[in-house]
DSSP file (Angstrom, degrees, kcal/mol; ACC not computed):
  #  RESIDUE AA STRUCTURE BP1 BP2  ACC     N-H-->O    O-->H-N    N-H-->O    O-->H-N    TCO  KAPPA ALPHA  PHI   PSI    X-CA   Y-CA   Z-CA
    1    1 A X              0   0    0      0, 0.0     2,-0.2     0, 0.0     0, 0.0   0.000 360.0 360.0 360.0 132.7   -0.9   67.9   -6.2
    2    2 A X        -     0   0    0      1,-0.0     2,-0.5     3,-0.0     3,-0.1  -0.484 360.0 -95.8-104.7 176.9   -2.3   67.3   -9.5
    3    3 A X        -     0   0    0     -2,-0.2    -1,-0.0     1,-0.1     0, 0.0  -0.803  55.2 -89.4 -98.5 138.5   -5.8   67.8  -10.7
    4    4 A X        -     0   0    0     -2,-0.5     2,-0.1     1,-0.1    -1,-0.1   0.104  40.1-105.5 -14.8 137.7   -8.2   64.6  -10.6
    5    5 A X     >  -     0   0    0      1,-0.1     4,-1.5    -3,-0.1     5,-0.2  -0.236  30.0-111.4 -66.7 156.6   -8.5   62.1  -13.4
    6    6 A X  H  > S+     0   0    0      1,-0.2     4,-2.1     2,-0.2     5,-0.1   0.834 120.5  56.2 -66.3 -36.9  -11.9   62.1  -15.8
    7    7 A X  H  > S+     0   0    0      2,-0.2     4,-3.2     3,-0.2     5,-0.3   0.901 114.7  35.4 -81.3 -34.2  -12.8   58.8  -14.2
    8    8 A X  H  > S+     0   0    0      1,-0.2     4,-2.4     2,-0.2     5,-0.4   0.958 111.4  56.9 -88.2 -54.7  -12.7   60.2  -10.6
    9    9 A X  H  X S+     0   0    0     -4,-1.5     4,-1.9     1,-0.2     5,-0.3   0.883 112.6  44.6 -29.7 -69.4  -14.0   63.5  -11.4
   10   10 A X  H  X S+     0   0    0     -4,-2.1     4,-2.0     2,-0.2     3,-0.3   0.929 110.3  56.0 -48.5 -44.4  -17.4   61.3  -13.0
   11   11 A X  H  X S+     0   0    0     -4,-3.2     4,-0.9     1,-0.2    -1,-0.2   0.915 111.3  42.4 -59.2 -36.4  -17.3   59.2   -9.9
   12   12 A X  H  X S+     0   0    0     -4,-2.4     4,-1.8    -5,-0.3     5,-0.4   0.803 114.9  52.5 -61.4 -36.7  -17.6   62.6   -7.8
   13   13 A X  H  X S+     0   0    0     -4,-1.9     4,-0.6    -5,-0.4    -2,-0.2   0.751 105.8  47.7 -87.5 -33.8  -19.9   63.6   -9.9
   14   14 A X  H  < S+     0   0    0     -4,-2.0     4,-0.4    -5,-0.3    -2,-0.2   0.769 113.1  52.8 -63.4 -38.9  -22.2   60.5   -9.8
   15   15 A X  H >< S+     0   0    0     -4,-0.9     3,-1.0     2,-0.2    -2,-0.2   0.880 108.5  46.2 -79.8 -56.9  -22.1   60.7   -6.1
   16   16 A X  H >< S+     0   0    0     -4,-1.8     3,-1.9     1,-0.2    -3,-0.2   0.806  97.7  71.8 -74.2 -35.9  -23.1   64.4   -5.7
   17   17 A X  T 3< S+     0   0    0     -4,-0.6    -1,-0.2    -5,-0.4    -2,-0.2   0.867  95.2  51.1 -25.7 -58.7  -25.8   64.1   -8.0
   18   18 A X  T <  S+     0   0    0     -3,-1.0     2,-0.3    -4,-0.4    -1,-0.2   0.283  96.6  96.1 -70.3  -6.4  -27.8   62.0   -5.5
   19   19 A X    <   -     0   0    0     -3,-1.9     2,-0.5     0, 0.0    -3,-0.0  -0.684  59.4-151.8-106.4 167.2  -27.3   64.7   -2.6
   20   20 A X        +     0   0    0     -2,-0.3     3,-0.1     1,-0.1    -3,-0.0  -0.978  25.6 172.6-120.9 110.3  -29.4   67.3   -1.5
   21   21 A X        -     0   0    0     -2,-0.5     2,-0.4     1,-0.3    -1,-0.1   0.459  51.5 -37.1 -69.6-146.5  -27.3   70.5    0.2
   22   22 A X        -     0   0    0     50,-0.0     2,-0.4    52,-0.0    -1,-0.3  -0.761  55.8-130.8-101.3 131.7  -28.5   73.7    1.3
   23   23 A X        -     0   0    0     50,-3.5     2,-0.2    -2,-0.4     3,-0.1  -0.886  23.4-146.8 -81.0 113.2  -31.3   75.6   -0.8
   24   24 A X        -     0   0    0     -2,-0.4     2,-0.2     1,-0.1     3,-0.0  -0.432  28.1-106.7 -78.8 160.8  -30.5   79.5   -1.6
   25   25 A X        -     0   0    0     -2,-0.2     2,-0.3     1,-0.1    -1,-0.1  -0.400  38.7-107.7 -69.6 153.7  -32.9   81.5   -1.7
   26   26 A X    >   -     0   0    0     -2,-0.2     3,-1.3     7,-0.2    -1,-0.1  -0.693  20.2-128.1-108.6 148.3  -33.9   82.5   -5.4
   27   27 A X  T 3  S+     0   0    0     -2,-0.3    -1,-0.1     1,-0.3    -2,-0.0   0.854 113.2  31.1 -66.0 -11.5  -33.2   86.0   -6.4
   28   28 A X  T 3  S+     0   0    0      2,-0.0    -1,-0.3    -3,-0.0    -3,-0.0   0.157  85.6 143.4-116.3  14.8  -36.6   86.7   -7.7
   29   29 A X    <   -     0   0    0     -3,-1.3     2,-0.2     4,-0.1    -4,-0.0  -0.150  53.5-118.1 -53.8 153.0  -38.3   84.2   -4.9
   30   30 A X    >   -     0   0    0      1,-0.0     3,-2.7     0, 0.0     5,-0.3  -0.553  34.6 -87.5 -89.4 168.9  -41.9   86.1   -3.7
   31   31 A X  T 3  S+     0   0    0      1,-0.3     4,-0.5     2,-0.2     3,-0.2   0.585 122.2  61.4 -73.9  -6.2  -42.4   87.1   -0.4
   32   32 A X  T 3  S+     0   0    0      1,-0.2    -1,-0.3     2,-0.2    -3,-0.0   0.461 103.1  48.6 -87.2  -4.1  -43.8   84.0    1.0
   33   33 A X  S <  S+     0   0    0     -3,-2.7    -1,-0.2     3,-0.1    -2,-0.2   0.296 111.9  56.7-129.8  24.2  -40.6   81.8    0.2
   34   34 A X  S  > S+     0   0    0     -4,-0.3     4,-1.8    -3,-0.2     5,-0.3   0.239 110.1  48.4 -80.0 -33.5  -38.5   85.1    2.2
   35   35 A X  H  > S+     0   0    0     -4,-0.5     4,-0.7    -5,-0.3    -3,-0.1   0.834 114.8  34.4 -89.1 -18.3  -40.5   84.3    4.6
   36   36 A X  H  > S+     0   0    0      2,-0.2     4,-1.5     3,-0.1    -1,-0.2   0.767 122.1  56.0 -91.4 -41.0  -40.2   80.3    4.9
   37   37 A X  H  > S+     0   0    0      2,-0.2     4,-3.0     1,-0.2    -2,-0.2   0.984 110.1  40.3 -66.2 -66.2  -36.6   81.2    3.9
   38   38 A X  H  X S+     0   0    0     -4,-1.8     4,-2.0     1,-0.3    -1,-0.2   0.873 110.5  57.6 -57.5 -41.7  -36.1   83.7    6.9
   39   39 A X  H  X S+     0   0    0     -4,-0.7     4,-1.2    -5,-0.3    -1,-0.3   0.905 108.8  44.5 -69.9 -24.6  -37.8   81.5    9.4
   40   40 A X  H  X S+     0   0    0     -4,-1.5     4,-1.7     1,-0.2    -2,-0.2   0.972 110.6  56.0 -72.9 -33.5  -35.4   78.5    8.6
   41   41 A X  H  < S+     0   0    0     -4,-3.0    -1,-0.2     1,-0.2    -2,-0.2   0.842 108.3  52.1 -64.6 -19.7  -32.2   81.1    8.8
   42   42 A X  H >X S+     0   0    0     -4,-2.0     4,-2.6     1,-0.2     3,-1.2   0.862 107.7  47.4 -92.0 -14.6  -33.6   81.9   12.4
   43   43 A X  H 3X S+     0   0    0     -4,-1.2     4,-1.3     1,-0.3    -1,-0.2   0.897 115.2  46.0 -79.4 -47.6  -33.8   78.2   13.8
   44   44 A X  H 3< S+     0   0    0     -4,-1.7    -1,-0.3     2,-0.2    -2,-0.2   0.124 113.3  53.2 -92.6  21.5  -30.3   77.6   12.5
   45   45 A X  H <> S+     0   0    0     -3,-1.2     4,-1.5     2,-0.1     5,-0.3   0.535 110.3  44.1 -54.7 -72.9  -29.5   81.0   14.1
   46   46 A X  H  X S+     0   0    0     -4,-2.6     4,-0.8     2,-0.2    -2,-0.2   0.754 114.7  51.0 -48.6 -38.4  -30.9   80.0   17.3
   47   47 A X  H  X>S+     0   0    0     -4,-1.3     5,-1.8     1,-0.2     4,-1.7   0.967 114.1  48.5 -69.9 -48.6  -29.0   76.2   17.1
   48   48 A X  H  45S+     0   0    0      1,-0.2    -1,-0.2     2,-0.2    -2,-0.2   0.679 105.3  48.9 -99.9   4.7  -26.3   77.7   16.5
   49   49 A X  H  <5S+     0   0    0     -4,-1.5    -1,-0.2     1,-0.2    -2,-0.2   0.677 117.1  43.4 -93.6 -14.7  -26.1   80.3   19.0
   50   50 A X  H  <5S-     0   0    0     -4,-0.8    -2,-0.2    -5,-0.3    -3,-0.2   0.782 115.4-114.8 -87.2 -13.8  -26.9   77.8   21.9
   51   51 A X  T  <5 +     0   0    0     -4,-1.7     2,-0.2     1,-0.2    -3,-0.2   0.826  57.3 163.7  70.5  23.4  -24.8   75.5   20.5
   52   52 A X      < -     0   0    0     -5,-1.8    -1,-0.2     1,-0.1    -2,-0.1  -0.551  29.7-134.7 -94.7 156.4  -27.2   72.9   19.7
   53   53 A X     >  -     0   0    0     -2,-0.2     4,-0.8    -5,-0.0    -1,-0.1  -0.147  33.4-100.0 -57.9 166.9  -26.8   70.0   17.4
   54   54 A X  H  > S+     0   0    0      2,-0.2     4,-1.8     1,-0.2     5,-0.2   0.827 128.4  43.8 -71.5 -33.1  -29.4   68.8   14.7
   55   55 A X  H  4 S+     0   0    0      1,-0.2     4,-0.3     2,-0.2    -1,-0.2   0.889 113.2  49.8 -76.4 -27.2  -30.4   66.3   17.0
   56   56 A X  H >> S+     0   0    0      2,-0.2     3,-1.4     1,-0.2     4,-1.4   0.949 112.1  46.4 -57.8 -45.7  -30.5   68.6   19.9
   57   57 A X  H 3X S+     0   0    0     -4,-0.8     4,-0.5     1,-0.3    -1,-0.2   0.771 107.0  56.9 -66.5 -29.2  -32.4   71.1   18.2
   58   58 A X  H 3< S+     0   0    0     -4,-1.8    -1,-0.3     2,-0.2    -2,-0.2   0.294 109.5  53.8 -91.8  -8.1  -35.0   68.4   16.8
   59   59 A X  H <4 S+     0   0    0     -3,-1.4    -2,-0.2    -4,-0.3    -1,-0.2   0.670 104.2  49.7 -74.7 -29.0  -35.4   67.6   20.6
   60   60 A X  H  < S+     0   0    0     -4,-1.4    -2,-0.2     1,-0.1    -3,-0.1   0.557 117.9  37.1-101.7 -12.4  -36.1   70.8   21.6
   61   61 A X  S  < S-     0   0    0     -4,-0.5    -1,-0.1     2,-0.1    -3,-0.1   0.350 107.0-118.6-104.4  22.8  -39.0   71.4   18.9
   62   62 A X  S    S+     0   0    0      1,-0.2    -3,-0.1    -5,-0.0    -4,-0.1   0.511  74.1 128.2  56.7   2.0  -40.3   67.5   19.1
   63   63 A X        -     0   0    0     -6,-0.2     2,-0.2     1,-0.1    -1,-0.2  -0.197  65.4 -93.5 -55.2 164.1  -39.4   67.0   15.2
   64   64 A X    >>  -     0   0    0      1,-0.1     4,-1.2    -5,-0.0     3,-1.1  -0.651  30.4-118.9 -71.7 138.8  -37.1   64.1   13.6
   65   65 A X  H >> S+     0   0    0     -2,-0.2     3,-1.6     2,-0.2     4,-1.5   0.948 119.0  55.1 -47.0 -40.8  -33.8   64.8   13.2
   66   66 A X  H 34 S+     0   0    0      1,-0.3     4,-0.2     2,-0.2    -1,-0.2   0.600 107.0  52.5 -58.9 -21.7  -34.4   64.3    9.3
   67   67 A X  H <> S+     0   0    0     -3,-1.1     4,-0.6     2,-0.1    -1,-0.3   0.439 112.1  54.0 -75.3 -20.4  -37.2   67.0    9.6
   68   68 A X  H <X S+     0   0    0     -3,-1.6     4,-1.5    -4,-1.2    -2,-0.2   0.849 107.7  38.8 -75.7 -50.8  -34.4   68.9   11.2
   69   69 A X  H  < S+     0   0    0     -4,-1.5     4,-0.2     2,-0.2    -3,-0.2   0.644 108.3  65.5 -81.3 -26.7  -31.8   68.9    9.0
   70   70 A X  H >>>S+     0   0    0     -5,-0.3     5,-3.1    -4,-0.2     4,-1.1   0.838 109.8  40.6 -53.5 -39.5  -34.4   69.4    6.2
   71   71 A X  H ><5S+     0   0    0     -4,-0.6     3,-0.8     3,-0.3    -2,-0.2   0.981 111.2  54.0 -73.3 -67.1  -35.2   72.9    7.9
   72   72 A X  T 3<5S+     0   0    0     -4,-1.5    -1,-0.2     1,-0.2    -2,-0.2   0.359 110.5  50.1 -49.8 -15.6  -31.5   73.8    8.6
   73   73 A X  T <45S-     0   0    0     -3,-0.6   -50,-3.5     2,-0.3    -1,-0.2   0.604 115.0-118.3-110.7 -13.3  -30.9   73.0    4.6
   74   74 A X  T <<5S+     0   0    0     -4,-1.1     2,-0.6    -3,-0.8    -3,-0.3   0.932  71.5 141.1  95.6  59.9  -34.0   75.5    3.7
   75   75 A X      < +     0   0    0     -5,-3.1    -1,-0.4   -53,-0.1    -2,-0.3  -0.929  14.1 138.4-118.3 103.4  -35.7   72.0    2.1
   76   76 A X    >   +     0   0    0     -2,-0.6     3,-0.6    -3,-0.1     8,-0.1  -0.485  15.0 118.0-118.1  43.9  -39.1   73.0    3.3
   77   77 A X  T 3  S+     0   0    0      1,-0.2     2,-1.4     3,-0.0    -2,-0.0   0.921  85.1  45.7 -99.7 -63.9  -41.5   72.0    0.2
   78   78 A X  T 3  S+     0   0    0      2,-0.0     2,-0.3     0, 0.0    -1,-0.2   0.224  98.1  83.6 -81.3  25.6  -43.4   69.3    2.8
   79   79 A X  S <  S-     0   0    0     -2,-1.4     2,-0.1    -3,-0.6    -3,-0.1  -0.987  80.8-123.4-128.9 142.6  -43.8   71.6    5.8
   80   80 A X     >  -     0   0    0     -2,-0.3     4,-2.1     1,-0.1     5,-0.1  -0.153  17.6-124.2 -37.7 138.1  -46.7   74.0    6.0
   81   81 A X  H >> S+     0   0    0      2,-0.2     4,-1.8     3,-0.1     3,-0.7   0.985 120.0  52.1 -72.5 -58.1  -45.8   77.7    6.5
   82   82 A X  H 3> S+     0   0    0      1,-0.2     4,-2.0     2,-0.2     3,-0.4   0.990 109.7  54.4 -38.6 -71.1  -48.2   77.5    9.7
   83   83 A X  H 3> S+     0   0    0      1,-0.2     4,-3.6     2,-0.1     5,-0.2   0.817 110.3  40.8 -25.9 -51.2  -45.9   74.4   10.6
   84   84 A X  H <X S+     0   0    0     -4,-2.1     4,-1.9    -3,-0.7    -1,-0.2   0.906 113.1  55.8 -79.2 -36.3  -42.8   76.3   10.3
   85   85 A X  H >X S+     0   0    0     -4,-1.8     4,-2.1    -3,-0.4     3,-0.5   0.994 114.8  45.6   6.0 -88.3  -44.7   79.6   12.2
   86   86 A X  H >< S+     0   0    0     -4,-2.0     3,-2.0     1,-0.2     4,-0.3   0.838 106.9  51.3 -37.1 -71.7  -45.4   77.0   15.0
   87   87 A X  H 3X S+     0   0    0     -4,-3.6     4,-0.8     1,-0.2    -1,-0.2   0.687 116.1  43.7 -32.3 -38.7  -42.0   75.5   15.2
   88   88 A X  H << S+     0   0    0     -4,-1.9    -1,-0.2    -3,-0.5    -2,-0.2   0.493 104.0  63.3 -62.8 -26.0  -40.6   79.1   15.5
   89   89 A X  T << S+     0   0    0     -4,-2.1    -1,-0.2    -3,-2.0    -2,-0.2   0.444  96.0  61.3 -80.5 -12.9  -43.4   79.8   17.9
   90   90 A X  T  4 S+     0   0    0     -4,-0.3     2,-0.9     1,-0.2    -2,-0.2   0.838 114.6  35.3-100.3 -90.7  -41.5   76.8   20.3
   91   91 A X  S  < S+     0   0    0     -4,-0.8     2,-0.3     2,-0.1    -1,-0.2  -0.142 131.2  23.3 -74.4  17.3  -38.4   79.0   20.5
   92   92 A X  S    S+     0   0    0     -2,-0.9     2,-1.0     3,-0.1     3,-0.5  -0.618  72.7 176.7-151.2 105.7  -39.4   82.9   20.7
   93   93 A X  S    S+     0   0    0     -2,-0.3    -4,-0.1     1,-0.2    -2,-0.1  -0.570  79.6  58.7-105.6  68.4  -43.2   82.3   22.2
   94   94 A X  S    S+     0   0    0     -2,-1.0     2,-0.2     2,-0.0    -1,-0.2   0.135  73.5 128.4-160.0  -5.1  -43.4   85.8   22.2
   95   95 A X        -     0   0    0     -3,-0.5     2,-0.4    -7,-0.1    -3,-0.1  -0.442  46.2-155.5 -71.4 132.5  -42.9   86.3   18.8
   96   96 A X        -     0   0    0     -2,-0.2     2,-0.5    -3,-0.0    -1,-0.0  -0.861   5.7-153.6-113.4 140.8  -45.7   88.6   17.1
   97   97 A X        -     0   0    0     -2,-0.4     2,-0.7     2,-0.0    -2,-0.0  -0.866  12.0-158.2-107.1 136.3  -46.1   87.9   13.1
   98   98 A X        -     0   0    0     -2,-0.5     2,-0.7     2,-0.0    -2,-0.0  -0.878   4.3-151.7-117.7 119.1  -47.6   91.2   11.5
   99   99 A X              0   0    0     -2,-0.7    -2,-0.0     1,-0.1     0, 0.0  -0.794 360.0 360.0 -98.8 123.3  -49.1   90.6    8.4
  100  100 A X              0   0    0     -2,-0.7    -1,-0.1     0, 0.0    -2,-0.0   0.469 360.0 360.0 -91.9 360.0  -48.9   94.0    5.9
């Protein structure tokens, strides 16, 4: 197998440009985007210990799938910390948040 040409390598490069992955966490993030961070790891926790799909999983908290997969990629900028609370609230409703 040989290594990619400059032209396909730019076309890959063109392509991936336009997507949006998974969001790390930043190493110096403050505790309030650990805390948006942690609630998205525990919903993709949850999917993926039931076995759920993104569309399943965006059935069982009444979201869009596209709100779903947004969560599951830690792209949270347009959801509320309460929102994401709430959403979290749907699938532990016993869950107590202790604020220090």
């Amino acid at each position: 197998m040989s290594f990619p040409s400059e032209a396909t390598l730019a076309k890959m490069r063109k392509k991936l440009a336009k997507m949006e992955g998974f969001l790390a966490l930043d190493q110096d993030a403050d505790e309030l985007s650990r805390f948006r961070f942690s609630i998205c790891q525990n919903l993709l926790k949850y999917a993926k210990k039931h076995d759920l799909s993104t569309t399943e999983m965006a059935e069982v908290l009444g979201i869009t799938k596209a709100d779903m997969s947004r969560i599951f990629n830690h792209r949270v900028e347009r959801f509320t910390t309460d929102r994401l609370v709430r959403l979290y609230a749907i699938i532990k409703p016993h869950y107590k948040l202790k604020v220090s």
